[in-house]
LOFILO-473343 format. One line per 8 residues: number of its first residue (from 1); for each residue x negated, y negated, z of N, C-alpha, C. Coordinates in Angstrom, 3 decimals. Each point is the difference from the previous one (the first is absolute). Layout:
BEGIN
NUM) X Y Z X Y Z X Y Z ~ ...
//
This chain:
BEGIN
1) -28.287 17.239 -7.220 0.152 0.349 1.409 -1.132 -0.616 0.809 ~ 0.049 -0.442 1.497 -1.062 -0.998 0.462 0.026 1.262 1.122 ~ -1.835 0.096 -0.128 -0.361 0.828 0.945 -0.562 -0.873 1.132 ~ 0.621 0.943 1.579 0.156 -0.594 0.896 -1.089 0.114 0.794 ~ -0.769 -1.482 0.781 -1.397 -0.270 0.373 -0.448 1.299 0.444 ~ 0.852 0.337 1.034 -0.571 1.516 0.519 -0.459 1.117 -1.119 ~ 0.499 -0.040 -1.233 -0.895 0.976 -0.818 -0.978 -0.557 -1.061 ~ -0.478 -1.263 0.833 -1.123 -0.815 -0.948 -0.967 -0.240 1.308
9) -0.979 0.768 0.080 -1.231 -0.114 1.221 -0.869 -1.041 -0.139 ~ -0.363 -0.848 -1.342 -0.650 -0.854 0.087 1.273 -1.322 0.301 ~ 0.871 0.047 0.395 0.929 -0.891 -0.073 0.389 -0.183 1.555 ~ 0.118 -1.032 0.716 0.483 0.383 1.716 1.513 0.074 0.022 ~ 0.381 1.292 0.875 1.350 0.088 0.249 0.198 -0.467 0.910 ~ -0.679 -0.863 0.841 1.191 -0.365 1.244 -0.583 -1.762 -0.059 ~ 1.109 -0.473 0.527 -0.282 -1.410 0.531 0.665 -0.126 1.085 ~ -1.053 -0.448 0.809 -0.123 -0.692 1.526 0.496 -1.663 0.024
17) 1.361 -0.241 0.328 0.478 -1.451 0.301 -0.274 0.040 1.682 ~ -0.718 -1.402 -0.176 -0.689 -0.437 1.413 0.786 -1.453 0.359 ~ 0.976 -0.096 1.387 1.249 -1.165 0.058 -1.005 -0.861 1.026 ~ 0.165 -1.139 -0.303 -0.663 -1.330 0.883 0.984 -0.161 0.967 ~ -0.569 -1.570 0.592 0.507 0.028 1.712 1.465 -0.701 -0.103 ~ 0.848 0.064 0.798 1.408 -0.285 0.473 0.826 1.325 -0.981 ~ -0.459 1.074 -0.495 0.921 0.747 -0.691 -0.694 1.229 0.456 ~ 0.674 1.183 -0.918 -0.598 1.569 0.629 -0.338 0.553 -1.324
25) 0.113 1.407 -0.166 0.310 0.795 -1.690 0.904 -0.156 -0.371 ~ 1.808 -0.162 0.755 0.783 -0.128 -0.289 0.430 -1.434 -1.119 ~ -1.393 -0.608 0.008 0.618 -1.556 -0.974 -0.659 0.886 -1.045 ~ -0.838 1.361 -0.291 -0.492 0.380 -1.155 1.513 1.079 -0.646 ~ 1.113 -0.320 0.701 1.349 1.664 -0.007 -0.063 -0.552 -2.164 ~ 0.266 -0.952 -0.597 0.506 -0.070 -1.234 -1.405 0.719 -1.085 ~ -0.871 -1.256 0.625 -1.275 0.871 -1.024 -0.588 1.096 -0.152 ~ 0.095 1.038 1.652 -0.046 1.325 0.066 0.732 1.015 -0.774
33) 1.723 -0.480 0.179 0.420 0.703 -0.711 -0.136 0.179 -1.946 ~ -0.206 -1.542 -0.153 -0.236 -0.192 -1.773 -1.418 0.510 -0.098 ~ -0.978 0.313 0.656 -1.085 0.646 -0.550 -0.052 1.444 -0.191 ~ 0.937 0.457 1.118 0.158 1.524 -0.013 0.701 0.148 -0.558 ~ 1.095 -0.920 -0.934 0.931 0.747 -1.288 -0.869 0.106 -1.404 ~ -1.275 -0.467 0.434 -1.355 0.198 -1.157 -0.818 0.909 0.169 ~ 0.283 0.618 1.219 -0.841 1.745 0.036 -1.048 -0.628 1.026 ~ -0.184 -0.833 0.627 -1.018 0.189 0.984 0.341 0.310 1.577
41) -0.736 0.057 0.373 -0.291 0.465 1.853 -0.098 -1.476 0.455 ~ 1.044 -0.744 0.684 -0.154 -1.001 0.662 -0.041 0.249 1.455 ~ -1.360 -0.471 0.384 -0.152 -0.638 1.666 0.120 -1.417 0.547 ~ 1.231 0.121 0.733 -0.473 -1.019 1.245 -0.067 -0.407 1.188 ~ -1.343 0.197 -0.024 -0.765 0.249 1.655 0.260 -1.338 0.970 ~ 0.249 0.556 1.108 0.712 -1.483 0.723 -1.411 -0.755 0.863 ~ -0.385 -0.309 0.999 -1.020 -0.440 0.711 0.508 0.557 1.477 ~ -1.454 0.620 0.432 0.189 0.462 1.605 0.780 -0.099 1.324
49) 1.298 0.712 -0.170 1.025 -0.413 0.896 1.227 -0.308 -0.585 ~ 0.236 -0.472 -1.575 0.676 -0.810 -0.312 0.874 1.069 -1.039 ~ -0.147 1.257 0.854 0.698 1.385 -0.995 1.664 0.026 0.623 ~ 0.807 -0.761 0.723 0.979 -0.052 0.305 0.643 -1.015 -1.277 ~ 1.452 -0.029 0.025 0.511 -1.028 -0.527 0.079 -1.625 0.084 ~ 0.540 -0.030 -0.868 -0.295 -2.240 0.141 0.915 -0.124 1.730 ~ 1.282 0.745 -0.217 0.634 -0.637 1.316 -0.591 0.142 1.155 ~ -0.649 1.289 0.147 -0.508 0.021 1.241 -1.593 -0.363 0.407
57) -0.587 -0.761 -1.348 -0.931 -0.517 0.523 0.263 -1.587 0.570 ~ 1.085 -0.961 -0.782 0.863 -0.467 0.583 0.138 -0.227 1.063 ~ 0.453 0.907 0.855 0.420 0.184 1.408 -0.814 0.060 0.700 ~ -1.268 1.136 -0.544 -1.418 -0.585 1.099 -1.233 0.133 -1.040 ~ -0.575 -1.266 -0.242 -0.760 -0.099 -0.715 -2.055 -0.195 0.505 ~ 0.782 1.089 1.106 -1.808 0.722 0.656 -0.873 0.200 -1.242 ~ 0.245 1.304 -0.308 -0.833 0.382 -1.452 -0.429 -1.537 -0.639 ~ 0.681 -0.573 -0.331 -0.564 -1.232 -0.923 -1.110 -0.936 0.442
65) 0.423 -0.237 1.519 -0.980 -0.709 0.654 -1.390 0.707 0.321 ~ -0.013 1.246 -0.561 -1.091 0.487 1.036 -0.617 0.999 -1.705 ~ 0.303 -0.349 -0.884 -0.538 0.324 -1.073 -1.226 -0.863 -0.429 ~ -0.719 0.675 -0.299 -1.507 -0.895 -1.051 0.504 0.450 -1.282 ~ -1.606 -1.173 -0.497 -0.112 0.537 -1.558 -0.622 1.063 -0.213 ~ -1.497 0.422 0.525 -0.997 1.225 0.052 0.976 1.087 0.419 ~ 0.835 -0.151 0.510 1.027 1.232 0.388 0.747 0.342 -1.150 ~ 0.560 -0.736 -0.559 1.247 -0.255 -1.435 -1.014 0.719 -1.181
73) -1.142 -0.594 -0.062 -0.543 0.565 -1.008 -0.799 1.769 0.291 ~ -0.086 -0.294 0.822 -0.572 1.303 0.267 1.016 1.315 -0.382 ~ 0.718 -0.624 0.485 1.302 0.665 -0.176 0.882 0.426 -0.985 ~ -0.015 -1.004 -0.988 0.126 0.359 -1.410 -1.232 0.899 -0.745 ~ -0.872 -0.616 0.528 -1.440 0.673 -1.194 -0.259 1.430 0.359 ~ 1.117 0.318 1.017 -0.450 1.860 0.416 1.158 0.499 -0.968 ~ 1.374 -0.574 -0.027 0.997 -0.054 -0.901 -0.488 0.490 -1.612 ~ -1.253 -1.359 -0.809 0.296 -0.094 -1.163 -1.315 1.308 -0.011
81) -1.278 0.433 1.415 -0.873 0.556 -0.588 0.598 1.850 0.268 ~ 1.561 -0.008 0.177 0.762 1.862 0.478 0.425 0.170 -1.628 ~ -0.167 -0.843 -0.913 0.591 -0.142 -1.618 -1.198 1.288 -0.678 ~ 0.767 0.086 -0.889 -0.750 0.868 -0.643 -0.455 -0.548 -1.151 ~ 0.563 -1.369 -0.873 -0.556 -0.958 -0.921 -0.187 -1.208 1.122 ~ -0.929 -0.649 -0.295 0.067 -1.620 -0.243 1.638 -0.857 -0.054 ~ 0.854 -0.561 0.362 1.372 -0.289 -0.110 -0.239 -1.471 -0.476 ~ 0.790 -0.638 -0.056 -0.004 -1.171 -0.460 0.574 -0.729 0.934
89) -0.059 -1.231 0.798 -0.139 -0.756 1.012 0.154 -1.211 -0.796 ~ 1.726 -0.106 1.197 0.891 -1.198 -0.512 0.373 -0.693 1.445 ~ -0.892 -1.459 0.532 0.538 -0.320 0.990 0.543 -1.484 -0.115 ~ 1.321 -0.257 0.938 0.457 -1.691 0.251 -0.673 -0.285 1.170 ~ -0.056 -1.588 -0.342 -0.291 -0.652 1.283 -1.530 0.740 0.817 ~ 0.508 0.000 1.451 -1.431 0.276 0.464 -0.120 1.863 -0.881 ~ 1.275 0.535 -0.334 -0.724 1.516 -0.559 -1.275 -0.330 -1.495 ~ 0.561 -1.676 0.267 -1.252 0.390 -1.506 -1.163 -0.685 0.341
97) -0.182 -0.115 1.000 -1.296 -0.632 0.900 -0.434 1.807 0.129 ~ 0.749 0.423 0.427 -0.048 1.786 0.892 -0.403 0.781 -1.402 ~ 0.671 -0.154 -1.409 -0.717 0.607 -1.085 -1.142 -0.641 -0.408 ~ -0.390 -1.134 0.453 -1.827 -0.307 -0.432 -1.053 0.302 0.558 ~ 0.631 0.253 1.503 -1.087 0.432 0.806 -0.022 1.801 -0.108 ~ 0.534 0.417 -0.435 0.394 1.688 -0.747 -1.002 0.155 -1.041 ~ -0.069 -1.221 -1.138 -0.544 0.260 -0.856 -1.387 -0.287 0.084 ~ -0.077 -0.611 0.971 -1.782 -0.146 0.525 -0.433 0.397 0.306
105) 0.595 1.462 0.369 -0.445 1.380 0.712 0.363 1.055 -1.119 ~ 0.214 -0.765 -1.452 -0.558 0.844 -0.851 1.455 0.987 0.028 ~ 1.019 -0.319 0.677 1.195 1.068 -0.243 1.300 -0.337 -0.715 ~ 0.470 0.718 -0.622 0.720 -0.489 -1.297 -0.052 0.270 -1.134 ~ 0.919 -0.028 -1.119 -0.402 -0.198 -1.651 -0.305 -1.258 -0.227 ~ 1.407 -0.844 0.633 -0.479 -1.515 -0.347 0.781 -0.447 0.648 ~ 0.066 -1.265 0.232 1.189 -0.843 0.961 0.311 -1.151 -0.694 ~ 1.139 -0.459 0.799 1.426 -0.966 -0.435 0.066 -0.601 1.126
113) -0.141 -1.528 -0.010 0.543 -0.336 1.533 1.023 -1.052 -0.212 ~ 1.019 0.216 0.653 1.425 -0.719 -0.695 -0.364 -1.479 1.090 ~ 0.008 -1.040 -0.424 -0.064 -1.427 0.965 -0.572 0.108 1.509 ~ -1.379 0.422 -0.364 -0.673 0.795 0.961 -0.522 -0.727 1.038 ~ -0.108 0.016 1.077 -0.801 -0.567 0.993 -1.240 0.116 -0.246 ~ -0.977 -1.139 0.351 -1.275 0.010 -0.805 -1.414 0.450 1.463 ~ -0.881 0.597 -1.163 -1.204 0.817 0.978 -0.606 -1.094 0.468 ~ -1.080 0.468 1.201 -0.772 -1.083 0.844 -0.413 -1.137 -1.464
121) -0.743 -1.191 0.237 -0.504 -0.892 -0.876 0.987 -0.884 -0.714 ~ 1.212 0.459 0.009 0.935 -1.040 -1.280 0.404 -0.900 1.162 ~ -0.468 -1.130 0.144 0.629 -1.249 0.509 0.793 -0.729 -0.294 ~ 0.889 0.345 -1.712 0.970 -0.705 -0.104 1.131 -0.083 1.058 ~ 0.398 -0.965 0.515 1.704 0.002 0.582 0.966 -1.058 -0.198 ~ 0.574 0.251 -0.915 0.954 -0.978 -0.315 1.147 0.035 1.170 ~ 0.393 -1.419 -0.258 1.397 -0.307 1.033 1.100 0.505 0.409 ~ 0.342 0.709 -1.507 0.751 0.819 0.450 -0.069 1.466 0.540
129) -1.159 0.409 -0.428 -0.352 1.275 1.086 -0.622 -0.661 1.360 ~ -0.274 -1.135 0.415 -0.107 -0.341 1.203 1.800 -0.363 0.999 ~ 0.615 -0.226 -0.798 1.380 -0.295 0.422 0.696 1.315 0.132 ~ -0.566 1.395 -0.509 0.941 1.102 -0.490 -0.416 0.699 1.253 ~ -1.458 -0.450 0.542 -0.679 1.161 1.164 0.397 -0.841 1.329 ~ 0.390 -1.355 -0.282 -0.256 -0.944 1.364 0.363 0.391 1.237 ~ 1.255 0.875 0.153 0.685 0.467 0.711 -1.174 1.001 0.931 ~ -0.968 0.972 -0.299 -0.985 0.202 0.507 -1.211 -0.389 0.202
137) -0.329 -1.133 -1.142 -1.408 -0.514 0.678 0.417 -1.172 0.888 ~ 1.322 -0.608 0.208 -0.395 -0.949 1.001 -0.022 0.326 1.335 ~ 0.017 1.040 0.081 -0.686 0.811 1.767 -0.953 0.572 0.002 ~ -1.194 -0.746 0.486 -0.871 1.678 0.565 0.248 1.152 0.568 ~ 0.858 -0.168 0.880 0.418 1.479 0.952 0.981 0.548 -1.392 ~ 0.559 -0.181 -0.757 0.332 0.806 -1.381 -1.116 1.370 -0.152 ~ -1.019 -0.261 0.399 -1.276 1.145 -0.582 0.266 0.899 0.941 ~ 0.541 0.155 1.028 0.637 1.168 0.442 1.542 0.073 0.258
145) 0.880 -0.377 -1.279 1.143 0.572 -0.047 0.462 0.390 -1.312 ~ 1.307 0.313 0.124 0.281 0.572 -1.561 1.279 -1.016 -0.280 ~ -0.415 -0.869 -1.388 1.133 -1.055 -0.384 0.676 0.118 -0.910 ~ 1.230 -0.134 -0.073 1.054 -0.253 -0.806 0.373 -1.313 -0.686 ~ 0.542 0.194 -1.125 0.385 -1.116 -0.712 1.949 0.023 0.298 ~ 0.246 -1.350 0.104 1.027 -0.232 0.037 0.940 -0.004 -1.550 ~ 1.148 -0.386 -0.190 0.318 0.271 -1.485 -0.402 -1.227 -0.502 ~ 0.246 -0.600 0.441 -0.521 -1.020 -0.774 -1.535 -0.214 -0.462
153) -0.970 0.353 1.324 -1.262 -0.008 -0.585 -0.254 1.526 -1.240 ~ 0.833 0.699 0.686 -0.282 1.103 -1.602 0.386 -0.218 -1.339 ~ 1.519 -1.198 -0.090 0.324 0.044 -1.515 -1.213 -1.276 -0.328 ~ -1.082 -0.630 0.798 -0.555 -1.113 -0.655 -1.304 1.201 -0.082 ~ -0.018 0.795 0.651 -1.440 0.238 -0.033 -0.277 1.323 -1.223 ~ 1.065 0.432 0.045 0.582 1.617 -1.026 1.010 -0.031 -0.795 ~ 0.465 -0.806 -0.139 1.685 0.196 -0.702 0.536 -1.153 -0.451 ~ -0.969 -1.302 -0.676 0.108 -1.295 0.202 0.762 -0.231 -1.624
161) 0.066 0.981 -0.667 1.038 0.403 -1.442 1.190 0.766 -0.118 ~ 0.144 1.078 1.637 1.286 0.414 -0.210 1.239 -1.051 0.732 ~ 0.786 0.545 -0.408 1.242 -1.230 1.024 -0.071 0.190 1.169 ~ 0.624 -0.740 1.079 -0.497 0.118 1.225 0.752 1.563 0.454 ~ 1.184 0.516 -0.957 0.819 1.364 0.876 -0.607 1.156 -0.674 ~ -0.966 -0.166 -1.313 -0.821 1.068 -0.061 -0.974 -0.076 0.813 ~ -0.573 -1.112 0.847 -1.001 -0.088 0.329 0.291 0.962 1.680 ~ 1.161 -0.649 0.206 0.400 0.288 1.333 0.254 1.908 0.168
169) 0.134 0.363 -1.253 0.199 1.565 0.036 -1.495 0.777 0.187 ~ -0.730 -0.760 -0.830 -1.313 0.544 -0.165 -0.470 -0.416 1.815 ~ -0.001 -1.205 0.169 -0.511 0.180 1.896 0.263 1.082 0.626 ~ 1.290 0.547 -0.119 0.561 0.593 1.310 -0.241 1.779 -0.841 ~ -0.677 0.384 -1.387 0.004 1.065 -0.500 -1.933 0.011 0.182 ~ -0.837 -1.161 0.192 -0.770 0.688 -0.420 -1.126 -0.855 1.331 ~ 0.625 -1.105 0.661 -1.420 -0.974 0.857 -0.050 0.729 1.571 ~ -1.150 0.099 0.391 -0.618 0.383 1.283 -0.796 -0.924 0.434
177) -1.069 -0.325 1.150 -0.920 -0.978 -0.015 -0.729 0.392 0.175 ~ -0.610 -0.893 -0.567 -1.912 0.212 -0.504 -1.152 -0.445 1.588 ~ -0.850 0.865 -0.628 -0.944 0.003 1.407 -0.559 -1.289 -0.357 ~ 0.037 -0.688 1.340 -0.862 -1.566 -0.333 -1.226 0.364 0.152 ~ -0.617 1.127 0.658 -1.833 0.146 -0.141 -0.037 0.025 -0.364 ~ 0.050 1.075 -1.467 -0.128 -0.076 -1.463 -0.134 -1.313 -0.702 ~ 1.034 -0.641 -0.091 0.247 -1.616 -0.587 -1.276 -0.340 0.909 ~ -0.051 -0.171 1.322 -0.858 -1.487 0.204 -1.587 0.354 -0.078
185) -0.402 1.748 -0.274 -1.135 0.150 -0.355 -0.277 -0.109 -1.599 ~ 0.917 -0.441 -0.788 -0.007 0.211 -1.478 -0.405 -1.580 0.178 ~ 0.196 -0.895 0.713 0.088 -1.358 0.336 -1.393 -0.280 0.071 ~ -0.302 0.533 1.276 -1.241 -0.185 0.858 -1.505 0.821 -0.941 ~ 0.599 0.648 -0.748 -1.321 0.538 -0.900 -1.234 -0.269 -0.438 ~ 0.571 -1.019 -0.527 -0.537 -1.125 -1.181 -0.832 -1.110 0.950 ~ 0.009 -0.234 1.552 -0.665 -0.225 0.771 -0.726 0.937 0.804 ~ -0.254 1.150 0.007 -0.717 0.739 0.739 -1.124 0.487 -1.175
193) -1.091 -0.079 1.023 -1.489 0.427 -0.474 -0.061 1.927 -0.655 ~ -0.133 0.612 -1.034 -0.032 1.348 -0.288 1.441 0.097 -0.584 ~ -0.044 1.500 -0.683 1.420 0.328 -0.529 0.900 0.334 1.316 ~ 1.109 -0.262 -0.800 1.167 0.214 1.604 0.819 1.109 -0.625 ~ 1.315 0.295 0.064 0.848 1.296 -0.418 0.267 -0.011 -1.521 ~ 0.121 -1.285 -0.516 0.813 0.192 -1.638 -1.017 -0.409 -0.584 ~ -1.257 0.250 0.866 -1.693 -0.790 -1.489 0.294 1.538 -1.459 ~ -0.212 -0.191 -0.245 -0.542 0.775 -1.517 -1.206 -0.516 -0.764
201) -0.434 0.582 -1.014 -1.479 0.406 -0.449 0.728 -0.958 -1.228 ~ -0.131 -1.390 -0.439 0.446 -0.305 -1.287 -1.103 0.649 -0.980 ~ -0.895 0.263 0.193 -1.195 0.176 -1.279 0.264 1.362 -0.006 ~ 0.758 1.129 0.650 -0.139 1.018 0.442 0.097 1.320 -1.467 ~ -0.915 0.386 -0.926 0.280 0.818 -1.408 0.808 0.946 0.046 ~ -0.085 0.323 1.258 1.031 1.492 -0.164 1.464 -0.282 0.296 ~ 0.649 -1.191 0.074 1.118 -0.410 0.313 0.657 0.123 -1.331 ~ 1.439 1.099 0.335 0.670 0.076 -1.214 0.728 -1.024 -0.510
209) 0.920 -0.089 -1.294 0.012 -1.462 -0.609 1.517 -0.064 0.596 ~ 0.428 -1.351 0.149 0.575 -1.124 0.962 0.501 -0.603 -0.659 ~ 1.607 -0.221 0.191 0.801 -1.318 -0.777 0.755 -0.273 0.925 ~ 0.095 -1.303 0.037 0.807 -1.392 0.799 1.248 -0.001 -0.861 ~ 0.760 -0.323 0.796 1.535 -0.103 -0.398 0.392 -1.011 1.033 ~ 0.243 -0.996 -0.856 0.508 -1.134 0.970 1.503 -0.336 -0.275 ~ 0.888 -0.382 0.684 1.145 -0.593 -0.172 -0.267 -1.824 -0.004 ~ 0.749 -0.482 -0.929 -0.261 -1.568 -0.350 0.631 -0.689 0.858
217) 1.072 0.276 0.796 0.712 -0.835 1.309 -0.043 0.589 1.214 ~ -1.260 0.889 0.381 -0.342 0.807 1.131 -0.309 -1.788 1.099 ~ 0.640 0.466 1.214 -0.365 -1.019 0.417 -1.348 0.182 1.047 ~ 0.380 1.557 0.638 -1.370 0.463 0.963 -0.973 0.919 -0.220 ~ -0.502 -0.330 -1.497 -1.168 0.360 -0.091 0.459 -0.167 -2.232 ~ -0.028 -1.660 0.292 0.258 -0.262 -1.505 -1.559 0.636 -1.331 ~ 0.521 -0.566 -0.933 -1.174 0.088 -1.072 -1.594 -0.295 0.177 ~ -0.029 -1.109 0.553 -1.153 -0.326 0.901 -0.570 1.020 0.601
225) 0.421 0.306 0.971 -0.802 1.060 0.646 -0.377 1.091 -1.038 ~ 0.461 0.773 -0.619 0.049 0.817 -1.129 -1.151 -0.185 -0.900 ~ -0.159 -0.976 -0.470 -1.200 -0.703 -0.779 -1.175 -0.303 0.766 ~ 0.472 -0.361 1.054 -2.020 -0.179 1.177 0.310 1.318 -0.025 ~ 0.345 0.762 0.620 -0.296 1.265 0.050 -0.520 0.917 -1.089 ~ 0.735 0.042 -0.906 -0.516 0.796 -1.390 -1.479 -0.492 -0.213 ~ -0.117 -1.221 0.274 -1.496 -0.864 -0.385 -0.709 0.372 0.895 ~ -0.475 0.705 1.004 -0.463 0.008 1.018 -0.477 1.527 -0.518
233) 0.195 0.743 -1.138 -0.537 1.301 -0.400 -1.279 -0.475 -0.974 ~ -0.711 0.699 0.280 -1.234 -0.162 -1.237 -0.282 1.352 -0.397 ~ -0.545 -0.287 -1.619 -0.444 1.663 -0.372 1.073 0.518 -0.619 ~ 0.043 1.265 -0.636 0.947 1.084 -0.668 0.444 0.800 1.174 ~ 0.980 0.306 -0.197 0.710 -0.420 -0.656 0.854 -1.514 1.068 ~ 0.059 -1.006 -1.565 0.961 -1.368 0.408 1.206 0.142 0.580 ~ 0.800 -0.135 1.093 1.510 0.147 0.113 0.463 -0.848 -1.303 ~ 1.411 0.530 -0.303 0.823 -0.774 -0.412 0.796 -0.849 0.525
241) 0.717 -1.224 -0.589 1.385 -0.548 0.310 1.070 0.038 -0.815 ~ 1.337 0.335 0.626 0.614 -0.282 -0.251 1.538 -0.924 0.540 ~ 0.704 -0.821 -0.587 1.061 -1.358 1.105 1.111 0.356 -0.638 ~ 1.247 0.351 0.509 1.609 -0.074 -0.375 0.069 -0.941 0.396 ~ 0.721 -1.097 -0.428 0.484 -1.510 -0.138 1.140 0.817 0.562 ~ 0.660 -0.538 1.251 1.290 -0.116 0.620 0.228 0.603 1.282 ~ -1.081 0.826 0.109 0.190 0.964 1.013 -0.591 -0.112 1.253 ~ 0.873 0.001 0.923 -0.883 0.115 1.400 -0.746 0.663 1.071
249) -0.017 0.206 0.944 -0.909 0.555 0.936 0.368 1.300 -0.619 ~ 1.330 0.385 0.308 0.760 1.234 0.363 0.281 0.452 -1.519 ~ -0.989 0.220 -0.955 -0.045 0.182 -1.091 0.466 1.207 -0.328 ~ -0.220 1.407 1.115 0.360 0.797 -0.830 1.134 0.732 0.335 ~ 0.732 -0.913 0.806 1.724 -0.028 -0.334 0.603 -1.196 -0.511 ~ -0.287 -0.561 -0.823 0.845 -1.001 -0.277 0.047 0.255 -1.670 ~ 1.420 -0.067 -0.735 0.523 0.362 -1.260 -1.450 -0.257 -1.256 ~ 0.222 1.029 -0.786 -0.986 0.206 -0.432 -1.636 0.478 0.068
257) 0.421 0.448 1.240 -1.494 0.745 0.525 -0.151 1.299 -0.701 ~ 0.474 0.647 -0.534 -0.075 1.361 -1.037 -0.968 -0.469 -0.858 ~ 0.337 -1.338 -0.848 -1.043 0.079 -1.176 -1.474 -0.560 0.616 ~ -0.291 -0.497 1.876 -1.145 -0.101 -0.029 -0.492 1.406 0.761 ~ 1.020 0.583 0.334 -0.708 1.558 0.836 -0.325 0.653 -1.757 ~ 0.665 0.139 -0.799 -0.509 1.095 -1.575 -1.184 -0.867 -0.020 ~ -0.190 -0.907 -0.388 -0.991 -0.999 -0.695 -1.296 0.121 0.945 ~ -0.103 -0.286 1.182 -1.135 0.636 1.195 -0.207 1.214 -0.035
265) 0.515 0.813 -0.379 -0.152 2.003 -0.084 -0.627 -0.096 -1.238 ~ 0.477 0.017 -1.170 -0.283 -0.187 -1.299 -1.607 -0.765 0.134 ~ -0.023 -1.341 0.633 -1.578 -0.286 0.123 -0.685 1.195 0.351 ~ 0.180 -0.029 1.703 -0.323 1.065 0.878 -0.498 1.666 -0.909 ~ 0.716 0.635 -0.782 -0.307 0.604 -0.380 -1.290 0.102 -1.604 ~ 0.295 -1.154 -0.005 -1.348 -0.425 -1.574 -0.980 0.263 0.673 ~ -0.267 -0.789 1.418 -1.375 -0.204 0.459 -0.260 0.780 1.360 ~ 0.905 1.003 0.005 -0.677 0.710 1.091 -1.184 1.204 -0.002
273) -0.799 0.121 0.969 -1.129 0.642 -0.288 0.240 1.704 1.128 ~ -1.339 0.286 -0.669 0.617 1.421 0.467 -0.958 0.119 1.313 ~ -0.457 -1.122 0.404 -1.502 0.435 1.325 1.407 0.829 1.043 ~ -0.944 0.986 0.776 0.626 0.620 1.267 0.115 -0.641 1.179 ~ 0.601 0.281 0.906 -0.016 -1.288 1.185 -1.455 0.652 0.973 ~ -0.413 -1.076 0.668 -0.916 -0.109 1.010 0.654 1.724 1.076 ~ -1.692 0.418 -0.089 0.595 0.672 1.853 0.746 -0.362 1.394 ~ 0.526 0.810 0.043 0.559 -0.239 1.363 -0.937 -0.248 0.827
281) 0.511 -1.295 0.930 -1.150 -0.703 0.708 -0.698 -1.144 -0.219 ~ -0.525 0.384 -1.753 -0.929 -1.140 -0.673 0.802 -1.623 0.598 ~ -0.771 -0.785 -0.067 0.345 -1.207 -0.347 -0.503 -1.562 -0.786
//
């Protein structure tokens, strides 16, 4: 008989899925439900404003434009510090930019960042994540609006392995647009003097342990990034890596994502630690 996390205290019962930009929680509806047919408490916390549905942010996509990052995170980290364990912290895209800067504040068991958007310092940018974002960096006035991907820029930029009519289901079930401040300060970072919103502590000891999960045909935010990034940690604990050969942006709906959501939990749970989260307030 398998006893269930909740009656194992050194064990975390809940996991916190954290969704990156052009999607909501709703791209987390499959993995939520397969974790909670394993006995855990799944959260997923949306970003400030963005507690309505996909359609009607859609229709007016205020909230998006007028969202930060220091807001997003703040916002989660009051989330993971109302827990009564440590949870385990699973983010895509920019949510796994949003679970590193979590774990640099020391909150968490451990984190997972699925084809993650990378913290201040990683200067890799390959072509095709320059071709996948182009649509917002080739405007400045983008930094105060909220952008959308067209279908076509979503099946190249997210969906560049499903067919174009799975691809076309997943647009209209799961894309919103992404705040271009966000994007063009993730841009502009790496040129400004001091830490900016997504710096983190790479040397930082008390940072719980960290695995990369890259998809091998991600086009906006491929393997590359994944690897400067992981490299960009020094000290114990090392992140890990790990690459699925085939898979793209939109990894954790596309066939066969079960055996990398068990296989990330199953890590997740070897190496999670039991520290308590930071005070309310701390930062």
């Amino acid at each position: 008989m398998t006893v269930p996390p909740s009656a194992q205290p050194s064990v975390p019962d809940t996991i916190v899925l954290v969704h990156g930009f052009w999607v909501t929680p709703r791209s987390w509806e499959h993995w939520k439900a397969h974790y909670e047919a394993r006995g855990f408490r799944v959260l997923t916390p949306t970003y400030p404003g963005f507690e309505v549905e996909v359609e009607a942010l859609v229709a007016d996509p205020t909230p998006v434009a007028e969202v930060t990052l220091p807001a997003i995170v703040d916002s989660i980290a009051d989330v993971v510090r109302g827990l009564d364990r440590p949870p385990v912290l699973i983010g895509h895209s920019a949510g796994g930019t949003i679970v590193q800067l979590l774990l640099d504040r020391g909150l968490g068991a451990c984190g997972v960042v699925l084809n993650s958007a990378p913290t201040e310092g990683v200067r890799v940018v390959p072509l095709s994540q320059l071709r996948s974002t182009w649509t917002v960096l080739k405007n400045p006035a983008n930094r105060h609006r909220a952008v959308g991907l067209t279908e076509e820029q979503w099946h190249y930029a997210f969906t560049n392995t499903f067919s174009e009519e799975e691809s076309r289901e997943l647009y209209r079930r799961y894309h919103v647009p992404a705040s271009g401040r966000i994007l063009w300060n993730s841009v502009l970072a790496n040129l400004m003097p001091g830490p900016q919103d997504a710096h983190v502590d790479y040397a930082n000891p008390a940072r719980p342990p960290l695995l990369f999960v890259s998809g091998g045909e991600d086009h906006i935010m491929p393997p590359a990034i994944q690897r400067s990034n992981a490299a960009h940690y020094r000290g114990d604990p090392v992140p890990e890596l790990r690459e699925y050969p085939g898979y793209a942006h939109l990894l954790p709906a596309q066939p066969g994502w079960e055996r990398i959501a068990d296989e990330v939990l199953d890590w997740a749970l070897a190496h999670a630690t039991g520290a308590r989260p930071e005070p309310a307030g701390a930062q």
